[in-house]
Every structure is written in C-alpha cells, then in structure tokens.
N, CA, C and O atoms as CSV, one atom per row, in Angstrom:
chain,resi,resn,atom,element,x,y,z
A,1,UNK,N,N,-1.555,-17.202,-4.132
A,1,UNK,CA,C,-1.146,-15.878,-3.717
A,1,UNK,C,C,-0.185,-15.323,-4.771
A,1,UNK,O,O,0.774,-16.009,-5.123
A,2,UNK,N,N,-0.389,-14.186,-5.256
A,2,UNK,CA,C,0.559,-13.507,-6.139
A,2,UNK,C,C,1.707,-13.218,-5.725
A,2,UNK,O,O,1.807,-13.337,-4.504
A,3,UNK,N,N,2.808,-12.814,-6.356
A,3,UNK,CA,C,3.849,-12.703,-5.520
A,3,UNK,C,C,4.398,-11.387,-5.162
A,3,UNK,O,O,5.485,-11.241,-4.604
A,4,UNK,N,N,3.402,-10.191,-5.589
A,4,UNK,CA,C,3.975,-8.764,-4.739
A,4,UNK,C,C,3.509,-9.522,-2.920
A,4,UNK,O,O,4.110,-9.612,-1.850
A,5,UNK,N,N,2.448,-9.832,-3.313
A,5,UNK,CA,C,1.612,-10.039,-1.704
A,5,UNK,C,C,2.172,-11.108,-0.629
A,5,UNK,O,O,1.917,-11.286,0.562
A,6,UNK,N,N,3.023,-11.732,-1.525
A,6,UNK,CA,C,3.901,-13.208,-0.999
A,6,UNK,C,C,4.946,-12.070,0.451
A,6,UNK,O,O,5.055,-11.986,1.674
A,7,UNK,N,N,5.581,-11.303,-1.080
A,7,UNK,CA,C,6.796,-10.483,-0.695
A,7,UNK,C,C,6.614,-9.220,-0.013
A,7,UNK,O,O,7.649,-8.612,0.258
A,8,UNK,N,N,5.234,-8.572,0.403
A,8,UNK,CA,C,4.938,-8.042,1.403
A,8,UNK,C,C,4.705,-8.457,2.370
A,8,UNK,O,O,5.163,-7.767,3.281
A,9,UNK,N,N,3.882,-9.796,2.860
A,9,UNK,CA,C,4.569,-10.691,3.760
A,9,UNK,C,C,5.685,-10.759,4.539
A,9,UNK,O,O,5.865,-10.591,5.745
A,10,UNK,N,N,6.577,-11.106,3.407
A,10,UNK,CA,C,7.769,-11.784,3.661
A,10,UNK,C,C,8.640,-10.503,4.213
A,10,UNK,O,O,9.537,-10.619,5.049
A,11,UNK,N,N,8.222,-9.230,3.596
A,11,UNK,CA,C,9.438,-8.811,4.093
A,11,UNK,C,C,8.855,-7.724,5.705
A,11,UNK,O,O,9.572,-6.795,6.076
A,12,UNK,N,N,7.828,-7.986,6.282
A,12,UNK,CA,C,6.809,-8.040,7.269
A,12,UNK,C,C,7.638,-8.939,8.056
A,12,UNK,O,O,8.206,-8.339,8.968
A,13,UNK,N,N,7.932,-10.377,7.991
A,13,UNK,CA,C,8.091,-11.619,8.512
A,13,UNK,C,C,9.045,-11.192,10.370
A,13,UNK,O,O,8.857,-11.411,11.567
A,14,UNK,N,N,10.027,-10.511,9.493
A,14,UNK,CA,C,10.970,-9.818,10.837
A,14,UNK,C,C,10.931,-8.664,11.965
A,14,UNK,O,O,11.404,-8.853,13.085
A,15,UNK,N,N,10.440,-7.677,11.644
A,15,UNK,CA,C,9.832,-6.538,12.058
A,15,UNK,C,C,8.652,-5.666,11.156
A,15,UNK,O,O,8.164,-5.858,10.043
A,16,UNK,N,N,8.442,-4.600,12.219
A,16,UNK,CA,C,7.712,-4.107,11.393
A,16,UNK,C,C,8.218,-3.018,10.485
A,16,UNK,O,O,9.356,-2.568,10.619
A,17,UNK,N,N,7.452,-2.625,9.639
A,17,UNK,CA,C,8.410,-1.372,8.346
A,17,UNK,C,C,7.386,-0.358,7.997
A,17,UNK,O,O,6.177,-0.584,7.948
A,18,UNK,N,N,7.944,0.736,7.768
A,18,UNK,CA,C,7.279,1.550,7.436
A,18,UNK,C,C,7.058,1.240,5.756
A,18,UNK,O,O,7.619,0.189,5.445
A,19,UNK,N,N,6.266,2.017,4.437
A,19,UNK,CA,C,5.959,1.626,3.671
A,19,UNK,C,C,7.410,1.995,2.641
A,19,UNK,O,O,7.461,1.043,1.861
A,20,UNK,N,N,8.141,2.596,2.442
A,20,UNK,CA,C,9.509,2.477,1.775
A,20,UNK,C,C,10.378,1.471,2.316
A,20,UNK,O,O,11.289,1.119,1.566
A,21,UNK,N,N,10.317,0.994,3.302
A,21,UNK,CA,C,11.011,0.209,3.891
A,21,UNK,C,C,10.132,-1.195,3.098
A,21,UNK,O,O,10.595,-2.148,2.473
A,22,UNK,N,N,9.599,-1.060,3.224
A,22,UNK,CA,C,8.387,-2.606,2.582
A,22,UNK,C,C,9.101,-2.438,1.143
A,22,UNK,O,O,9.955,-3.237,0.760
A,23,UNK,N,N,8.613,-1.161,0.265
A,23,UNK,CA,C,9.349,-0.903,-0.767
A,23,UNK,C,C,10.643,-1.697,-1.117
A,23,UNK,O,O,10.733,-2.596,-1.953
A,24,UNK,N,N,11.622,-1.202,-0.327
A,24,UNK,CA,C,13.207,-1.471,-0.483
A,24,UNK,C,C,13.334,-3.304,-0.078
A,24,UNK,O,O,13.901,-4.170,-0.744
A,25,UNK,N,N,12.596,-3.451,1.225
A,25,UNK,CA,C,12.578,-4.839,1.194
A,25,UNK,C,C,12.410,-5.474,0.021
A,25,UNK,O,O,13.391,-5.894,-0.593
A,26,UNK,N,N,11.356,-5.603,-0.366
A,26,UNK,CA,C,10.203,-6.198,-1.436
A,26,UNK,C,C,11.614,-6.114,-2.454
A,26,UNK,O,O,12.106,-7.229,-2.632
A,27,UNK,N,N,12.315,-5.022,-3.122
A,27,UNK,CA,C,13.063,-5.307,-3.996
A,27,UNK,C,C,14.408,-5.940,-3.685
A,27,UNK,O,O,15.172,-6.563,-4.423
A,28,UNK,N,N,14.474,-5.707,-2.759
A,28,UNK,CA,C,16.031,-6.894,-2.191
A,28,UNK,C,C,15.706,-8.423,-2.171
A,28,UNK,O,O,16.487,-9.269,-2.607
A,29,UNK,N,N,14.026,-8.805,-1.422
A,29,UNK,CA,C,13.608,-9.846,-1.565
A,29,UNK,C,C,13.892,-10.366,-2.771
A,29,UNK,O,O,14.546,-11.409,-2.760
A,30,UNK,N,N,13.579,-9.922,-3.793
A,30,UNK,CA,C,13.116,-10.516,-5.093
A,30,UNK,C,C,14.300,-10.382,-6.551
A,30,UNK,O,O,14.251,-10.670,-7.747
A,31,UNK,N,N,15.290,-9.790,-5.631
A,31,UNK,CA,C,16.318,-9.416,-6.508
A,31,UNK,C,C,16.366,-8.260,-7.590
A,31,UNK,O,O,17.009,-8.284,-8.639
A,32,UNK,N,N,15.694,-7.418,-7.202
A,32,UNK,CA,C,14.835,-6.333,-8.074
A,32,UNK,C,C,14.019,-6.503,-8.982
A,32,UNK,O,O,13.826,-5.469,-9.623
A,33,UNK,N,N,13.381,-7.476,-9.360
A,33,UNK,CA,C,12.052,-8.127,-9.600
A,33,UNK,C,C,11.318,-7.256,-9.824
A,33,UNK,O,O,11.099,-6.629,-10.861
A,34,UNK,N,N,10.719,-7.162,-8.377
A,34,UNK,CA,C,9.821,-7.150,-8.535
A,34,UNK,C,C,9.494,-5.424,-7.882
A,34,UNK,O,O,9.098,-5.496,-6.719
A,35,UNK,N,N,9.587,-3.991,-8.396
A,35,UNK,CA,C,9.219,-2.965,-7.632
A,35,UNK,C,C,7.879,-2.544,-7.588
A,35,UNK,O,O,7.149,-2.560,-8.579
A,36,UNK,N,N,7.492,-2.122,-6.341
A,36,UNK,CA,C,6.173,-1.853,-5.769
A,36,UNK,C,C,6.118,-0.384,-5.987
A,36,UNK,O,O,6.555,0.368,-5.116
A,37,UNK,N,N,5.555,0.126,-7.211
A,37,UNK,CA,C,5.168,1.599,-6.611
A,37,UNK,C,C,4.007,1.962,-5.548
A,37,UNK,O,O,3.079,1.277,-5.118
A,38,UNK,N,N,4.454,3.481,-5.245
A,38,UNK,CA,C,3.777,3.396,-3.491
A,38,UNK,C,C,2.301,3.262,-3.729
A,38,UNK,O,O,1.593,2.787,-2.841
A,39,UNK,N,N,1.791,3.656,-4.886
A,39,UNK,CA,C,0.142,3.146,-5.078
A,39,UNK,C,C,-0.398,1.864,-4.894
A,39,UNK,O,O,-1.311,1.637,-4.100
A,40,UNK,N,N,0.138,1.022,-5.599
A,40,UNK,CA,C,0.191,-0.454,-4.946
A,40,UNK,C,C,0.253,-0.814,-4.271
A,40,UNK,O,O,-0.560,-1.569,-3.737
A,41,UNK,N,N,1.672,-0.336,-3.768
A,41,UNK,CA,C,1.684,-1.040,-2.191
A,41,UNK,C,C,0.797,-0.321,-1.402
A,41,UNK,O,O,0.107,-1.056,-0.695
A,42,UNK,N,N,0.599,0.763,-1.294
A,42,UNK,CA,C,-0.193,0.860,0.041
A,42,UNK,C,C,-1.737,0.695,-0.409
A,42,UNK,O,O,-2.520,1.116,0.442
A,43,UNK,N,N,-2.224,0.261,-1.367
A,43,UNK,CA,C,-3.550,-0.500,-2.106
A,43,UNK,C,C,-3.349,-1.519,-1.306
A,43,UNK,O,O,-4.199,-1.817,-0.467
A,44,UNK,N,N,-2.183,-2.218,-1.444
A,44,UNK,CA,C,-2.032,-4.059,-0.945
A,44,UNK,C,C,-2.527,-3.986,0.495
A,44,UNK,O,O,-3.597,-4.442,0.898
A,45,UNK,N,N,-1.457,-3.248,1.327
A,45,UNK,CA,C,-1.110,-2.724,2.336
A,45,UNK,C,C,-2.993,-2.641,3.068
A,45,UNK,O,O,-3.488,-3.119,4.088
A,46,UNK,N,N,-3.223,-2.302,2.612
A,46,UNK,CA,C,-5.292,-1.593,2.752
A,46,UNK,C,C,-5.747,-2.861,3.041
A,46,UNK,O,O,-6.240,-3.188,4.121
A,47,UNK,N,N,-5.546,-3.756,1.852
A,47,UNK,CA,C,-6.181,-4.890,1.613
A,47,UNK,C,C,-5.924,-5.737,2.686
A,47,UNK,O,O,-6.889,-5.960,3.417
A,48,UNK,N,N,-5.016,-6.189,2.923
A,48,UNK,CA,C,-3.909,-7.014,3.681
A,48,UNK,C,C,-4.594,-6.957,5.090
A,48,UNK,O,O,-5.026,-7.842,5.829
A,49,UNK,N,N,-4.529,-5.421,5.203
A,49,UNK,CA,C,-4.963,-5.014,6.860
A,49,UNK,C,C,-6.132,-5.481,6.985
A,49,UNK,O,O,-6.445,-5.990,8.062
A,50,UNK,N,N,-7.358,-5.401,5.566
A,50,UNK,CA,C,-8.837,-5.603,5.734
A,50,UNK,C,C,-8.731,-7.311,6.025
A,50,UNK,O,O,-9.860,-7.778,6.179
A,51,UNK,N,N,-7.997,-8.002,6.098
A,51,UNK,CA,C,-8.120,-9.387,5.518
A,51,UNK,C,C,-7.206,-9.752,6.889
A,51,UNK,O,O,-6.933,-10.946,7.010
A,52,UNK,N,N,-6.794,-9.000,7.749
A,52,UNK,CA,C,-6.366,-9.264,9.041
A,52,UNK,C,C,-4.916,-9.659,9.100
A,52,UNK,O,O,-4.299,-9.658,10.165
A,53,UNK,N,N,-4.293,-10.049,7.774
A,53,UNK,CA,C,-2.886,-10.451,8.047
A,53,UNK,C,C,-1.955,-9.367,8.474
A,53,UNK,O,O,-1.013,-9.763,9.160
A,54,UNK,N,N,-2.016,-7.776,8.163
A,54,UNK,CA,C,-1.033,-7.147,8.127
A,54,UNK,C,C,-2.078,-6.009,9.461
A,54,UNK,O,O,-3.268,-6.132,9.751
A,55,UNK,N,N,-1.033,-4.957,10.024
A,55,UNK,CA,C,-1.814,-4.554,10.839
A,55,UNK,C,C,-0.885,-3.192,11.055
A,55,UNK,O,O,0.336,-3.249,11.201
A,56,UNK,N,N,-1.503,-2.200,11.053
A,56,UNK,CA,C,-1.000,-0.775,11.615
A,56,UNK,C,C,0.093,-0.689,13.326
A,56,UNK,O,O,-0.310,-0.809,14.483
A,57,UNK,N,N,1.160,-0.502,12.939
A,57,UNK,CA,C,2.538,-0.958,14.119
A,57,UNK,C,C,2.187,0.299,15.062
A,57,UNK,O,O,1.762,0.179,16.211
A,58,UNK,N,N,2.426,1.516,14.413
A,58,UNK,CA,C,3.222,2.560,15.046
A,58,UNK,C,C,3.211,3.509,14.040
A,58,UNK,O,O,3.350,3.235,12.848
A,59,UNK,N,N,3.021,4.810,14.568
A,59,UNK,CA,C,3.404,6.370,13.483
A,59,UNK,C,C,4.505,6.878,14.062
A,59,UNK,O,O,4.984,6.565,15.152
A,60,UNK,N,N,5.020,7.953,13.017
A,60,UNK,CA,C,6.075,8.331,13.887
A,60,UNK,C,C,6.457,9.812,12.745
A,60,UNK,O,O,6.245,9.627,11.547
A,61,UNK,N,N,6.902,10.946,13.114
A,61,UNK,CA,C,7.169,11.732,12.331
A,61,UNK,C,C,8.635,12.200,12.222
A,61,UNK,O,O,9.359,12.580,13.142
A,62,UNK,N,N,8.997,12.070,10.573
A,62,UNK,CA,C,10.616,12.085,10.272
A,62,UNK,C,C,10.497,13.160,9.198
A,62,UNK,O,O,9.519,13.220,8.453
A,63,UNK,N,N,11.529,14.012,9.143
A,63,UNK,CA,C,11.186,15.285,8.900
A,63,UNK,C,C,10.315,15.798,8.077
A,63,UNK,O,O,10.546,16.036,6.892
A,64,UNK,N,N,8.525,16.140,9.060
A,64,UNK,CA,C,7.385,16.856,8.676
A,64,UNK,C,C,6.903,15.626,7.956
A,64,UNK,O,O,5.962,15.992,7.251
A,65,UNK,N,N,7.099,14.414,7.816
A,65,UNK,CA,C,6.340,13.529,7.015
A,65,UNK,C,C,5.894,12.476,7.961
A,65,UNK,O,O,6.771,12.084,8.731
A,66,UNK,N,N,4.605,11.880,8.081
A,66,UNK,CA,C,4.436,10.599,8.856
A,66,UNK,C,C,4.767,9.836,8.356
A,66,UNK,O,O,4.862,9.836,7.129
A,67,UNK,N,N,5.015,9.072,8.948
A,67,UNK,CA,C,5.372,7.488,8.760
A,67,UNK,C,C,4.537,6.325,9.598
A,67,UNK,O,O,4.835,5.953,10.733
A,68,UNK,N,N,3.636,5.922,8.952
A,68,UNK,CA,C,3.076,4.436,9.599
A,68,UNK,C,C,4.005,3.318,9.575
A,68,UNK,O,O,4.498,3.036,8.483
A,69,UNK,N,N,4.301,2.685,10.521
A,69,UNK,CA,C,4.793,0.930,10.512
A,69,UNK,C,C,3.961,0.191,10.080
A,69,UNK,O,O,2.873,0.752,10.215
A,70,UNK,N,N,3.827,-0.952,9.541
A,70,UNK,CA,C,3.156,-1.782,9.527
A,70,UNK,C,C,3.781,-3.622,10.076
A,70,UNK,O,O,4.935,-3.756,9.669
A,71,UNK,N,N,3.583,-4.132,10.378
A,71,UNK,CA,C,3.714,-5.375,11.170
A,71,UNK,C,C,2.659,-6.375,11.248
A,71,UNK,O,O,1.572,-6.265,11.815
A,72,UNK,N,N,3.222,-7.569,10.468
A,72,UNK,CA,C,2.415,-9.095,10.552
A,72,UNK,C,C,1.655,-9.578,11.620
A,72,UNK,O,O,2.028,-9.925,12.740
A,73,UNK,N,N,0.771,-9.559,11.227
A,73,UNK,CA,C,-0.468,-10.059,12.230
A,73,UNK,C,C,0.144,-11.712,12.528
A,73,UNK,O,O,1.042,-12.115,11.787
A,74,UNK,N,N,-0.406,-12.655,13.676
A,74,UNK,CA,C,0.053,-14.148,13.976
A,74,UNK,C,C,-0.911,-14.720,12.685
A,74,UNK,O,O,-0.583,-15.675,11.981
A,75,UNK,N,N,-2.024,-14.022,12.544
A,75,UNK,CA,C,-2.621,-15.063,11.278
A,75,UNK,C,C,-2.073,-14.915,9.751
A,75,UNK,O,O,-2.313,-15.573,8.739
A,76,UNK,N,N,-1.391,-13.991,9.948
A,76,UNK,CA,C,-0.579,-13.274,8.809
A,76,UNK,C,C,0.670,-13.734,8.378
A,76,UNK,O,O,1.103,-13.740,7.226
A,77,UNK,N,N,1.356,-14.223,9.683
A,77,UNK,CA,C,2.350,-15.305,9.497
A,77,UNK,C,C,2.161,-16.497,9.279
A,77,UNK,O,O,3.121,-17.047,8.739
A,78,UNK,N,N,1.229,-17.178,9.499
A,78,UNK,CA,C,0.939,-18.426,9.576
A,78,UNK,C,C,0.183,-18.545,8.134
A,78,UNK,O,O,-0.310,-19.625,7.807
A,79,UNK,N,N,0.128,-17.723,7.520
A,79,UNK,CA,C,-0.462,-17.768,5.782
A,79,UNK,C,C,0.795,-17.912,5.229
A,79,UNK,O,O,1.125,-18.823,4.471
A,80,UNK,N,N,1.791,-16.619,5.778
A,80,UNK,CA,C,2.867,-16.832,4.885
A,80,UNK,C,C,3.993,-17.947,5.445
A,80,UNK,O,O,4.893,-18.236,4.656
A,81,UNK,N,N,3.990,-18.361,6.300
A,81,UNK,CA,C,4.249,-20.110,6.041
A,81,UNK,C,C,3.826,-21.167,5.762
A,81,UNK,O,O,4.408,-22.251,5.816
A,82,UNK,N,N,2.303,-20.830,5.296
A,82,UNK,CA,C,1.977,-22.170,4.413
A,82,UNK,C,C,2.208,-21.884,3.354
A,82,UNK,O,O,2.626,-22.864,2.738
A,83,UNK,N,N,2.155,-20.966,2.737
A,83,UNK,CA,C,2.493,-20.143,1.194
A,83,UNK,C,C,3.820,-20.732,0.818
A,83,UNK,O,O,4.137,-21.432,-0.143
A,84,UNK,N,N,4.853,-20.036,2.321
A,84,UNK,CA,C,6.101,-20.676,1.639
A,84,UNK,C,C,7.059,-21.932,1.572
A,84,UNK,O,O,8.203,-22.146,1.173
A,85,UNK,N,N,5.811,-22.822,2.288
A,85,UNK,CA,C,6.184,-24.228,2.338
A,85,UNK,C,C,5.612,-24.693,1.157
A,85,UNK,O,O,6.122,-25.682,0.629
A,86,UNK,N,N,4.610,-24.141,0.629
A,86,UNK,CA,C,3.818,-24.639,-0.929
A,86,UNK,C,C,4.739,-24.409,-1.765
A,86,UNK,O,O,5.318,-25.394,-2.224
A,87,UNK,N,N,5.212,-22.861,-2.278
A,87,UNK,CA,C,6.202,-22.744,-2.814
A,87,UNK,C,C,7.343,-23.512,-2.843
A,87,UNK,O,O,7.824,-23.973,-3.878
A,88,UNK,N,N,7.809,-23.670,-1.688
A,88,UNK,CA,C,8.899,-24.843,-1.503
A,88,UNK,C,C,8.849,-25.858,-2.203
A,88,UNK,O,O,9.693,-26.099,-3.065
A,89,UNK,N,N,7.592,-26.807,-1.876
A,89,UNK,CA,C,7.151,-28.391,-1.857
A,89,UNK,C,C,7.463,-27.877,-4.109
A,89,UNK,O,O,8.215,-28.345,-4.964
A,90,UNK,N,N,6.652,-27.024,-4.121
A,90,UNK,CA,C,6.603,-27.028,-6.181
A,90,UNK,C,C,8.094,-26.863,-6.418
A,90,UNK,O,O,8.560,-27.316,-7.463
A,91,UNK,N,N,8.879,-26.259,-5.550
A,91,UNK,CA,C,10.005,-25.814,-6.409
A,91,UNK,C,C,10.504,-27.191,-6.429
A,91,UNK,O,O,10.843,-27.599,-7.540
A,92,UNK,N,N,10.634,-28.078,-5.339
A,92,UNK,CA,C,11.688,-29.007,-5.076
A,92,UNK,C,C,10.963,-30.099,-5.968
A,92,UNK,O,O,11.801,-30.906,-6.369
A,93,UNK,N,N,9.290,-30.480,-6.547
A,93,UNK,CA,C,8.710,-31.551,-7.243
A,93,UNK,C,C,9.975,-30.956,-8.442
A,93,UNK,O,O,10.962,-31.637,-8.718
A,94,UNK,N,N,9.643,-29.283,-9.179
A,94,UNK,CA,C,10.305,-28.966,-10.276
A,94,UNK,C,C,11.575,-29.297,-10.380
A,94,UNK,O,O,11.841,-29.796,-11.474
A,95,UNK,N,N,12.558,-29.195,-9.563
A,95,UNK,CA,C,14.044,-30.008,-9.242
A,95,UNK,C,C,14.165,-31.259,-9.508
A,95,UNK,O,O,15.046,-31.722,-10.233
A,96,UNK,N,N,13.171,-31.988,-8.868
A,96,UNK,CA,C,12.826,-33.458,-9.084
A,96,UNK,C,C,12.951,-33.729,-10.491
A,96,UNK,O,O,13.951,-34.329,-10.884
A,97,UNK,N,N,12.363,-33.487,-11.025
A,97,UNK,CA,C,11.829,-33.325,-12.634
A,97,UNK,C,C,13.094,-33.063,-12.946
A,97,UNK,O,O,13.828,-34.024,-13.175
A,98,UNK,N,N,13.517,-31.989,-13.008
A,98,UNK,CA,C,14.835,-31.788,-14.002
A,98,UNK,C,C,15.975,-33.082,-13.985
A,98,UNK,O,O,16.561,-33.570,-14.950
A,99,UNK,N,N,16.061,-33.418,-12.670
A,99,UNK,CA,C,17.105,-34.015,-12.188
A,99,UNK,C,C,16.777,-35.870,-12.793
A,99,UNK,O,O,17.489,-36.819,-13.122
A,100,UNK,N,N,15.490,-35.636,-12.689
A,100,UNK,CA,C,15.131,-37.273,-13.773
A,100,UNK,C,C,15.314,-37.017,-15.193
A,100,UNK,O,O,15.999,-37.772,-15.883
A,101,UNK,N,N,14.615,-35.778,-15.755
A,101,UNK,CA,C,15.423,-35.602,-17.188
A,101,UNK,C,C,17.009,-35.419,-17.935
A,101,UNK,O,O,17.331,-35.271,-19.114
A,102,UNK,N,N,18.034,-35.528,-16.311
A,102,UNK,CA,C,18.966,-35.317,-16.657
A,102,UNK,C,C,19.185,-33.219,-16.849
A,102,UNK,O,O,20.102,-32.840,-17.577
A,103,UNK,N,N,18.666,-32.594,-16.444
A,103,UNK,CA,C,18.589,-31.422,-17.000
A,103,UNK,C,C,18.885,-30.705,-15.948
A,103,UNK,O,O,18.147,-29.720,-15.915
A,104,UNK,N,N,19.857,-30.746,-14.791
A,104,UNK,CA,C,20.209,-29.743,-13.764
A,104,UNK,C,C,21.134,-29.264,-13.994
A,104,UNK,O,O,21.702,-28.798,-13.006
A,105,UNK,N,N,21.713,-29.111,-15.101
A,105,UNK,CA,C,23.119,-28.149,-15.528
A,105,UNK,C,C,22.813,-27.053,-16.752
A,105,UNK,O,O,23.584,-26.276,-17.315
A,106,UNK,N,N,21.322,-27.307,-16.951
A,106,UNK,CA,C,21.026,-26.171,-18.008
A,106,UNK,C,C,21.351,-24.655,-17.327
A,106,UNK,O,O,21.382,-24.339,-16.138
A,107,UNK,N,N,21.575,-23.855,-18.516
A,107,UNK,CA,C,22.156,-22.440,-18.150
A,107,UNK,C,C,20.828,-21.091,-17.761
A,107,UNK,O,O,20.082,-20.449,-18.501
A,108,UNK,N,N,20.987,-21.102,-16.572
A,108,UNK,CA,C,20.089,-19.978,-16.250
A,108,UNK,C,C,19.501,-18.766,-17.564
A,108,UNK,O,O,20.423,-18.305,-18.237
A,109,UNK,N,N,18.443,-18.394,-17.834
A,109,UNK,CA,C,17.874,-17.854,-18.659
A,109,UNK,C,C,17.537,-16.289,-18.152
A,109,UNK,O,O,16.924,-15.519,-18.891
C-alpha cells in the first residue's frame, strides 16, 4: 500500500471527515510529508469507496458549499490494521538491524 492511501486510512481511523479535513489530517499525520492536493485525494477517495474500504458518511452544507463526510468502512479498518502492523513488524526488524550494527545513535537525516 502506498502511503498517501495508508494515511487516508489512517486519518479515517477515528471519525469521519469531510475531504479538507482528510487533507489537514493526512498532513499532520505525516508531519507535512506528505500533501494531498484535492485532485488526488478525492481520485483516492473514488477509488477507496470502489474497493469498499472508505464509504460516503454524510453531506452537509457550510456556507453555499457541500461538504461530503467520508468514514471507514469495518473492511477498511481491518486493511488498515494489517498494513499497520506490517509496517510496524519492518520498522522494528529495521531497529533490530541497527541496534546489532551498533548504529542507533546515528543523526537523523
């Protein structure tokens, strides 16, 4: 899984969001990483829904503009916790590794 799609997920995981809200998540997630312009995301957003994980919440109108929610489907969560237990399991082998080479005090890049 790539990681805009990780972090649309993820930031899904708690409630549901409208698509700036996914936006603003997505870049708090990732430490500003990673920004979603709204073409993308709501491309992903399309996809996501076709593929059953993500799912249309709620509309709602805030001044003269709609707003769709969107909100994690149960099969949608259950991807993105195997995703982020995979992620996990690599980061912590990669820790492993450093920590046998002696190399856990190298300076962030």
């Amino acid at each position: 899984m790539q990681e805009p799609t990780f972090l649309i997920l993820a930031s899904l995981a708690e409630q549901a969001l409208h698509g700036y809200g996914v936006i603003q998540a997505v870049a708090k997630l990732s430490d500003n990483r990673v920004k979603l312009p709204p073409g993308t995301l709501y491309g992903a957003l399309e996809r996501l829904t076709g593929q059953g994980l993500v799912a249309a919440d709620r509309e709602e109108v805030t001044d003269g503009r709609l707003r769709r929610y969107y909100r994690l489907t149960d099969e949608g969560a259950e991807v993105l916790s195997h995703e982020a237990r995979r992620l996990s399991s690599n980061a912590e082998a990669a820790m492993a590794g450093l920590r046998r080479g002696g190399r856990t005090g190298l300076a962030h890049g």
